[in-house]
N, C-alpha and C positions, 0 to 999 in steps of 0.2 A: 567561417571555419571549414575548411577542406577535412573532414571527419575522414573518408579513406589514406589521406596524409597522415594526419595525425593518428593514425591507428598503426600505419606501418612504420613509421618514425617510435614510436612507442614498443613497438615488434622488435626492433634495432636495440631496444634498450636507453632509450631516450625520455627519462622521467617526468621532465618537464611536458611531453608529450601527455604521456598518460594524465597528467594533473588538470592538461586543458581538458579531458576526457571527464574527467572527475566533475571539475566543474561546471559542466556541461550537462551532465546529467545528475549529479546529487540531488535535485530537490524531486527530480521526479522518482527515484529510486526511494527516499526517504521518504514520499506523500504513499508510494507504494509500499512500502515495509510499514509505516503508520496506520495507515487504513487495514491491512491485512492483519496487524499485530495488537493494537488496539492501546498501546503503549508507546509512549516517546523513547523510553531507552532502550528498550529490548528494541527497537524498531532502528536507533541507532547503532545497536551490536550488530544487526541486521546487513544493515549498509557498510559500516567496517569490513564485517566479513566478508560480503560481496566483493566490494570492491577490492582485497586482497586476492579474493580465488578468482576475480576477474582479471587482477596482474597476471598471477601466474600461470593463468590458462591462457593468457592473449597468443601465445605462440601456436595453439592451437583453433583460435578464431578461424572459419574457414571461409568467409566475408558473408555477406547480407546483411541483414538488418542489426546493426550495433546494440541499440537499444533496444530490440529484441532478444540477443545474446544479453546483455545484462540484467535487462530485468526477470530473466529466467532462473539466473543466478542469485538475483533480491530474493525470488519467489524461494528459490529452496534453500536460502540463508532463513529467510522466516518460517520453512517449514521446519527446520533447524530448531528455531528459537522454542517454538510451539512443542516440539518432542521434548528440549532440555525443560519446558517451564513444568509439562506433564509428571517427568519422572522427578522433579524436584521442584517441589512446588514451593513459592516464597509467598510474604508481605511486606511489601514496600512500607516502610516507614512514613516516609513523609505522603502515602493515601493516608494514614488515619490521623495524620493533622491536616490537612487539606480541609480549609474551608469552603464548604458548597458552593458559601452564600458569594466567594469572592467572583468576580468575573472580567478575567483577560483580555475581554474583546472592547471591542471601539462600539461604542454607542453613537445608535442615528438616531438623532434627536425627535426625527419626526416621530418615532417611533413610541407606542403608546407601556407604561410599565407590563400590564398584561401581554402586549404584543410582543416585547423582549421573553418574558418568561413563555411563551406558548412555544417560539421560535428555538428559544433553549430548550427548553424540555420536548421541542421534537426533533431535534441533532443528538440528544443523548437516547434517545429512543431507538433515533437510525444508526447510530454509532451500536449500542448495545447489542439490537437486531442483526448486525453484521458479522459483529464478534460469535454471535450462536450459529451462525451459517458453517457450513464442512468447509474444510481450507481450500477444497477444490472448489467450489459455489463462491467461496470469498474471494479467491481472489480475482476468478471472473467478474464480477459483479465491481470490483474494487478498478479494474482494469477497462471495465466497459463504460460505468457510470462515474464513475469520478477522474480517472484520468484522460475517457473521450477515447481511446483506442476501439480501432476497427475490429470488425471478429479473425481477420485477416494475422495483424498486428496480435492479438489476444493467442491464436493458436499458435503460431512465432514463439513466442512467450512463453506458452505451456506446454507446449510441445504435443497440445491437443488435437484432435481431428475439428474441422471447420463446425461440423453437427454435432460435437462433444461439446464444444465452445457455446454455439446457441443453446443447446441443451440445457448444458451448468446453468447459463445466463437464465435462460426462462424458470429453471428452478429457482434459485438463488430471489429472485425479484418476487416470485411466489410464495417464498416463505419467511422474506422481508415483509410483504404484501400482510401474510398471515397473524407476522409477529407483531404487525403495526396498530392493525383493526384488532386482533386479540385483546387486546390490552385492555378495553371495556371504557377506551375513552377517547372522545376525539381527539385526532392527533392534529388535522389537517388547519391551516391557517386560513 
C-alpha cells in the first residue's frame, strides 16, 4: 500500500481511496477509542466520528505521520464521547442483563479453572484502573502500552511535548500501579 498515494488520490476525491485508508487503520483507531473509552459502542461512535472529520479535513492534511494525524482525531472523537457521556449520563440496558458468569474468550485448556478467573479478574482490574486515569494519562498509557507506539509517535498524537508524554506515561503507570496494589488483594499471576 503506497499510503502517500493513496492519501492524495483520496485529496482528489477518490472514495475508494479513502476506504483502503479506513481499512487500513480501523482496528487500531477502534483498539484506541476502546481502551480510552472503556465501551464498545461509544468507542464505535468514536471511530465514525473520526473517521468522518478525518474525510473532511483531509484537504487540510499537511503530510507526515497519517496515523498520527488520525489517531489524534480518535483521541478528541473520545474526548467528545467522555464530555457528551458527563453531561448526560445514561444506563445501558443490556449492562444489567449482562451475565458475569458468561465468558467470550477462547479457553486454553492447559489452563487451571483458578488460573482462568485470576487472569480475568486481573484484565478487569486493569481495564477499570484505566477507565479512573485523567483522559490525558489514558490515553498515553493506552498509546504506549497497549498499542506499542513510541513516545515520538505518542506526542504526533497528542499533540504533546516529548516530556509531557513521558510525564503522562510515568504518572498514569503510577496510579495504575497504585490502583492495582490498593485493592488489598493480590492481583499478580
Amino acid at each position: 500500500m503506497d499510503e502517500q498515494a493513496l492519501i492524495a488520490s483520496a485529496r482528489a476525491g477518490n472514495m475508494h481511496s479513502f476506504n483502503t485508508l479506513v481499512r487500513a487503520y480501523q482496528d487500531i483507531a477502534y483498539n484506541v477509542a476502546y481502551r480510552v473509552l472503556g465501551q464498545a459502542d461509544p468507542a464505535a461512535d468514536a471511530v465514525q466520528e473520526a473517521f468522518l472529520a478525518a474525510y473532511r479535513a483531509l484537504p487540510a492534511f499537511r503530510g507526515g505521520s497519517f496515523k498520527a494525524w488520525l489517531l489524534r482525531i480518535v483521541t478528541n472523537a473520545c474526548y467528545d464521547q467522555l464530555r457528551l457521556r458527563r453531561r448526560r449520563p445514561q444506563t445501558s440496558l443490556e449492562a444489567m442483563v449482562d451475565d458475569p458468569d458468561y465468558a467470550g474468550t477462547l479457553v486454553d485448556h492447559h489452563e487451571s479453572p483458578e488460573e482462568i478467573l485470576l487472569r480475568r479478574d486481573l484484565a478487569q482490574a486493569i481495564e477499570a484502573g484505566i477507565a479512573k486515569l485523567p483522559f490525558d494519562q489514558r490515553v498515553v498509557l493506552v498509546l504506549s502500552d497497549v498499542q506499542g507506539m513510541s513516545y515520538d509517535e505518542i506526542a504526533a498524537v497528542t499533540g504533546a511535548s516529548l516530556g509531557t508524554v513521558k510525564s503522562r506515561l510515568s504518572r498514569a503507570r503510577g496510579r495504575l500501579r497504585d490502583y492495582l496494589t490498593g485493592s488489598g488483594e493480590p492481583l499478580a499471576l
